[in-house]
VEXLUM-968605 format. One record per atom (N, C-alpha, C, O): residue number from 1; residue in one letter; atom name; x, y, z. Coordinates in steps of 0.001 Angstrom, whole numbers, plus 500000, padded with zeros to 6 digits. Atoms other than C-alpha are relative to their C-alpha. Layout:
BEGIN
> seq;type;atom;east;north;up
> NUM;A;CA;X;Y;Z $
...
***
This chain:
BEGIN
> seq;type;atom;east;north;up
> 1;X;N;500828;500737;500933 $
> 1;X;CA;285354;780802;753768 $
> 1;X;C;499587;498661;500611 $
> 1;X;O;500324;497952;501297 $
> 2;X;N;500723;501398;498835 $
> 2;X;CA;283296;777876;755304 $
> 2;X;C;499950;498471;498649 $
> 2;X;O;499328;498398;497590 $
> 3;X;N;499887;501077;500366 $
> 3;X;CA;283921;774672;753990 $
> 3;X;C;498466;498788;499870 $
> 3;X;O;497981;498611;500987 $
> 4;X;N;501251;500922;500484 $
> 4;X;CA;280755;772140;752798 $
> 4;X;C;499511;499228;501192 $
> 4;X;O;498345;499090;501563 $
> 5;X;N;499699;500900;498542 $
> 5;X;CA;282029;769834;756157 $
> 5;X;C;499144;500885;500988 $
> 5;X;O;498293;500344;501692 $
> 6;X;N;500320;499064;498849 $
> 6;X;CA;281142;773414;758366 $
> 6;X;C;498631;499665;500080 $
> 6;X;O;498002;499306;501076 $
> 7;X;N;502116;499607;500288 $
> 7;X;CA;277224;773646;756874 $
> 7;X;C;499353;498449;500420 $
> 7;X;O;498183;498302;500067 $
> 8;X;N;500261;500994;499945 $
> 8;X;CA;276964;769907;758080 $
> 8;X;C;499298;499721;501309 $
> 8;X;O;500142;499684;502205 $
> 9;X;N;500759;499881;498653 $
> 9;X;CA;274374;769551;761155 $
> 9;X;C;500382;498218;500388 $
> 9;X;O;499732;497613;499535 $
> 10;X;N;499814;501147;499369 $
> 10;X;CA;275544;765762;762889 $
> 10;X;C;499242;499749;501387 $
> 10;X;O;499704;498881;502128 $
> 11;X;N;500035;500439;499023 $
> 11;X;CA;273266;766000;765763 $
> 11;X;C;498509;499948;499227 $
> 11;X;O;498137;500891;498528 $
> 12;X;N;501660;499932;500495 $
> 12;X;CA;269338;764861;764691 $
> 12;X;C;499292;499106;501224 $
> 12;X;O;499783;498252;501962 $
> 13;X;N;501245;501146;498696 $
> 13;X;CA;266108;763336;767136 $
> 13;X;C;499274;498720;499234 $
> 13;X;O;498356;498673;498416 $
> 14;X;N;500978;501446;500795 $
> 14;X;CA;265193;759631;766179 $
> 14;X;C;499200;499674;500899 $
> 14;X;O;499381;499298;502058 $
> 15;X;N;501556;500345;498882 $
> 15;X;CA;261516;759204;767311 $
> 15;X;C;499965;498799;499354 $
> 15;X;O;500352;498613;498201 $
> 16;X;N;500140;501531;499938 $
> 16;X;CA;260814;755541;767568 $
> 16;X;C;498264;499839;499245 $
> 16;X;O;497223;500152;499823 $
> 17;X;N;501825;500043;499836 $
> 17;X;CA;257366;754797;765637 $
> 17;X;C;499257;499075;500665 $
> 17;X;O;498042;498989;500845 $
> 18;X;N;501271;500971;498893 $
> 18;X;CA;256497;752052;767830 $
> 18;X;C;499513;500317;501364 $
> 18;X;O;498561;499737;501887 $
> 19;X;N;500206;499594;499124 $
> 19;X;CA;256720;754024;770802 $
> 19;X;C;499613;501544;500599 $
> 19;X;O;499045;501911;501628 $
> 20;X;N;499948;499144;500054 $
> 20;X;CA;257034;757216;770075 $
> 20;X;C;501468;501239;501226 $
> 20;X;O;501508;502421;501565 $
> 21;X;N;498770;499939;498880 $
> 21;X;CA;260381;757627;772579 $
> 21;X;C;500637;500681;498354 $
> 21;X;O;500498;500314;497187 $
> 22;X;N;499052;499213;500967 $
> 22;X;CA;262766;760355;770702 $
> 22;X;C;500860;500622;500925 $
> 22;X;O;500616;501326;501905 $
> 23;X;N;498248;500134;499413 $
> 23;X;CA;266562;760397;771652 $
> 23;X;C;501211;500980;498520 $
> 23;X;O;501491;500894;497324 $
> 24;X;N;499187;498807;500968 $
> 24;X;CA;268852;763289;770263 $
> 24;X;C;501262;499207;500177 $
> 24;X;O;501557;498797;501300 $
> 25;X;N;499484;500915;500449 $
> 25;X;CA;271668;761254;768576 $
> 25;X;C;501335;500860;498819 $
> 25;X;O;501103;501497;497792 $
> 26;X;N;499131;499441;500996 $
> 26;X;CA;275257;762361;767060 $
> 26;X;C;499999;498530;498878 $
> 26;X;O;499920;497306;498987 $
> 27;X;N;500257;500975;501328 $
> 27;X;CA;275145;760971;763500 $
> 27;X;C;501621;499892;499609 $
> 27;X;O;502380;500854;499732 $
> 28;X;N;498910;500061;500862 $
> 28;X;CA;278361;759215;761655 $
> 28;X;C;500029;500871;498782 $
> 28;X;O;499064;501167;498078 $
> 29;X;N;500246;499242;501039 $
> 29;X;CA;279669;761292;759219 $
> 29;X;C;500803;499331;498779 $
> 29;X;O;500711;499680;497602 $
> 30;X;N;499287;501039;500764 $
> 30;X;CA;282075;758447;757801 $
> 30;X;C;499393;498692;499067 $
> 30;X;O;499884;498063;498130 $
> 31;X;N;500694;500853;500290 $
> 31;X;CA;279403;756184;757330 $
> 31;X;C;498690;499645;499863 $
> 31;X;O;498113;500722;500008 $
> 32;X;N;501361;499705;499980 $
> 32;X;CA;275717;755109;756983 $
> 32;X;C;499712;499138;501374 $
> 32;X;O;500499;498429;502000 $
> 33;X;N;500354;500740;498696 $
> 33;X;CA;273980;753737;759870 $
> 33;X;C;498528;499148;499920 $
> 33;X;O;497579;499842;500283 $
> 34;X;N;500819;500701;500723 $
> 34;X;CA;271379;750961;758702 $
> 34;X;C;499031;499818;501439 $
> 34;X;O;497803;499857;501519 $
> 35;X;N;501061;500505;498647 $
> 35;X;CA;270194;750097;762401 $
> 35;X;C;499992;500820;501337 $
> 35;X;O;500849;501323;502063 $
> 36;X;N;499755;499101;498290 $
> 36;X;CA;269284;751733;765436 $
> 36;X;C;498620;499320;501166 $
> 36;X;O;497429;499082;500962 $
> 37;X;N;500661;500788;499046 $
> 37;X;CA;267993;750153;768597 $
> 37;X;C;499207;501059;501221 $
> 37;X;O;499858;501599;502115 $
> 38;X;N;500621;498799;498864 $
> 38;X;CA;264957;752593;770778 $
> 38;X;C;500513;499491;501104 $
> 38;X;O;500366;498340;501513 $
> 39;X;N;499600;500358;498137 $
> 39;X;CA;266584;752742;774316 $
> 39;X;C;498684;499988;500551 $
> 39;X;O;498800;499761;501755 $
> 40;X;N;501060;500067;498991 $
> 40;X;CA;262967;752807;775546 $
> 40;X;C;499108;498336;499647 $
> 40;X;O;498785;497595;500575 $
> 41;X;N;500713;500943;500162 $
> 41;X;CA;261106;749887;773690 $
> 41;X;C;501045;498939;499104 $
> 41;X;O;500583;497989;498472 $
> 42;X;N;499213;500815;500860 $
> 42;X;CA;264175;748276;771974 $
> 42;X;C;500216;499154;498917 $
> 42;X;O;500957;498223;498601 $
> 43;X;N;500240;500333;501541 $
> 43;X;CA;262663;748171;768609 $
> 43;X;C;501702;499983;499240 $
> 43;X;O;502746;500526;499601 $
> 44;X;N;498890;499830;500717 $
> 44;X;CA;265156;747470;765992 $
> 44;X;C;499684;500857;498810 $
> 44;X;O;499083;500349;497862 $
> 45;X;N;500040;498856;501182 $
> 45;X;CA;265164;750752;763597 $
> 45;X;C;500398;499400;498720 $
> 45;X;O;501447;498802;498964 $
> 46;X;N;499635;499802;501298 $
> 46;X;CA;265605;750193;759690 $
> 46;X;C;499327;501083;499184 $
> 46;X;O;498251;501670;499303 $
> 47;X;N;500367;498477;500878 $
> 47;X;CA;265635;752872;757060 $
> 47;X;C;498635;499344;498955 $
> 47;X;O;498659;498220;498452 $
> 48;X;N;501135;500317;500864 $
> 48;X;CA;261981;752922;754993 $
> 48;X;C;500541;499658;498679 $
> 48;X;O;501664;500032;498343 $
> 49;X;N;499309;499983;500959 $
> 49;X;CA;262342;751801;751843 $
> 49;X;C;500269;501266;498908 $
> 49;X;O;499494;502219;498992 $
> 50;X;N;499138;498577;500751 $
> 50;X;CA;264113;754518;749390 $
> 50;X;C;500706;500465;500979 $
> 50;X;O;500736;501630;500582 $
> 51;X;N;499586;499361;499011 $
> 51;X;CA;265951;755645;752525 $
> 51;X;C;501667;499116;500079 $
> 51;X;O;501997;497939;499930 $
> 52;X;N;498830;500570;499988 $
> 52;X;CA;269496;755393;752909 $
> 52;X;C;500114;499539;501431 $
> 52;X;O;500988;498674;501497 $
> 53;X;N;498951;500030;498477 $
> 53;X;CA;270094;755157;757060 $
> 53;X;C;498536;500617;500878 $
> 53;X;O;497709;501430;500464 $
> 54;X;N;500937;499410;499622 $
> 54;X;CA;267739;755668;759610 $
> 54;X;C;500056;501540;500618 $
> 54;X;O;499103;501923;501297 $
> 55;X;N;500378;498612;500123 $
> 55;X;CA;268290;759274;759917 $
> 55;X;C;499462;500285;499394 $
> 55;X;O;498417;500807;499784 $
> 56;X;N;501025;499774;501283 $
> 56;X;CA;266982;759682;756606 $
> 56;X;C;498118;499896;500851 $
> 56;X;O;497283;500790;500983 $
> 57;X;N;501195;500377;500255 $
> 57;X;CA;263854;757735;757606 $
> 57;X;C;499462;500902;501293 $
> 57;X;O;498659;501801;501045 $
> 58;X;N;500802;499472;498759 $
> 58;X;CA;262993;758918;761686 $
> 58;X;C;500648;501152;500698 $
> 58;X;O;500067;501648;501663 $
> 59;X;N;499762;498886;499307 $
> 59;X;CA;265232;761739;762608 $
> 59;X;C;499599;501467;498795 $
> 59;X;O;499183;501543;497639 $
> 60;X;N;500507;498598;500162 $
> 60;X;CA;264728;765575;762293 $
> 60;X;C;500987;500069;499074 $
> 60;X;O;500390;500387;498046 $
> 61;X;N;499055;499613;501172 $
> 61;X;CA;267740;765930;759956 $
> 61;X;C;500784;498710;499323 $
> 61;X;O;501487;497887;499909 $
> 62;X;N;499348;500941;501055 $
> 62;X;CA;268902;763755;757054 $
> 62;X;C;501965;499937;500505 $
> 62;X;O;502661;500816;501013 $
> 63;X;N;498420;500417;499914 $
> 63;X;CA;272747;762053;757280 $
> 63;X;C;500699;500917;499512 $
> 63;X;O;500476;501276;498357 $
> 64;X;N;498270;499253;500792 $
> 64;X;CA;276027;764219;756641 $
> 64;X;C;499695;500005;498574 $
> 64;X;O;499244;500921;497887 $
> 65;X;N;499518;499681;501622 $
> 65;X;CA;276598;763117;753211 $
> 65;X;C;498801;500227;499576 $
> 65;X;O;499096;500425;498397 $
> 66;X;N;501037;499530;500756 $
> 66;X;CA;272691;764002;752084 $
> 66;X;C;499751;501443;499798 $
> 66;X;O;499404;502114;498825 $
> 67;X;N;500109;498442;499705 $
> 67;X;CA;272748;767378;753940 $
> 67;X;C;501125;500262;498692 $
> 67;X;O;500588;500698;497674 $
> 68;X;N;498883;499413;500814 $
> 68;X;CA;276177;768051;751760 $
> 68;X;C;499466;499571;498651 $
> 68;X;O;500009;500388;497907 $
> 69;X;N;501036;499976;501003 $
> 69;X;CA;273930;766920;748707 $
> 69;X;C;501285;498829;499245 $
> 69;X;O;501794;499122;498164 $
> 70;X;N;498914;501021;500482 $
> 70;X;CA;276668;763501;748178 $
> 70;X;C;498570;498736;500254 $
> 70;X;O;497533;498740;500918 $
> 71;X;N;500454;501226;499777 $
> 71;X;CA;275376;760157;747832 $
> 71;X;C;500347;499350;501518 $
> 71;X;O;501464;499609;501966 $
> 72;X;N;499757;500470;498909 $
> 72;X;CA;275008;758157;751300 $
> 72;X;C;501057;498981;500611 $
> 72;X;O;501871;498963;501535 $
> 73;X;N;499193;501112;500160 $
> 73;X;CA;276305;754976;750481 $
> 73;X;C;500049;499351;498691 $
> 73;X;O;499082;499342;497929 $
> 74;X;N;500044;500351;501020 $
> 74;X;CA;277657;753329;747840 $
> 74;X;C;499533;498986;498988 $
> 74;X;O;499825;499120;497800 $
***
């Protein structure tokens, strides 16, 4: 029987919109992650607004606790 944790994808691609540079990225699954810095143009990432984490906002798959259908942060 597969556990909620199993169905949980932690690896997503954050494309940069100022540059368009996209870096495949293991996601926290403990926590949210508010900032992320492009290794190519060293924008500083924040989540759009309504967005919990910038996975939410620029990668291919939403954070742990959204995929598992939990609140992000509290």
């Amino acid at each position: 029987m597969k556990t909620p944790q199993q169905d949980v994808n932690t690896q997503s691609k954050l494309t940069c919109p100022a540059c368009g540079h996209a870096e495949t990225e293991t996601m926290p699954t403990d926590a949210c992650q508010w900032f992320y810095e492009c290794k190519s143009c060293h924008m500083l990432l924040k989540p759009k607004p309504g967005d919990c984490c910038v996975y939410c906002s620029y990668g291919t798959v939403p954070c742990p606790p959204i995929q598992a259908g939990k609140s992000c942060c509290p």
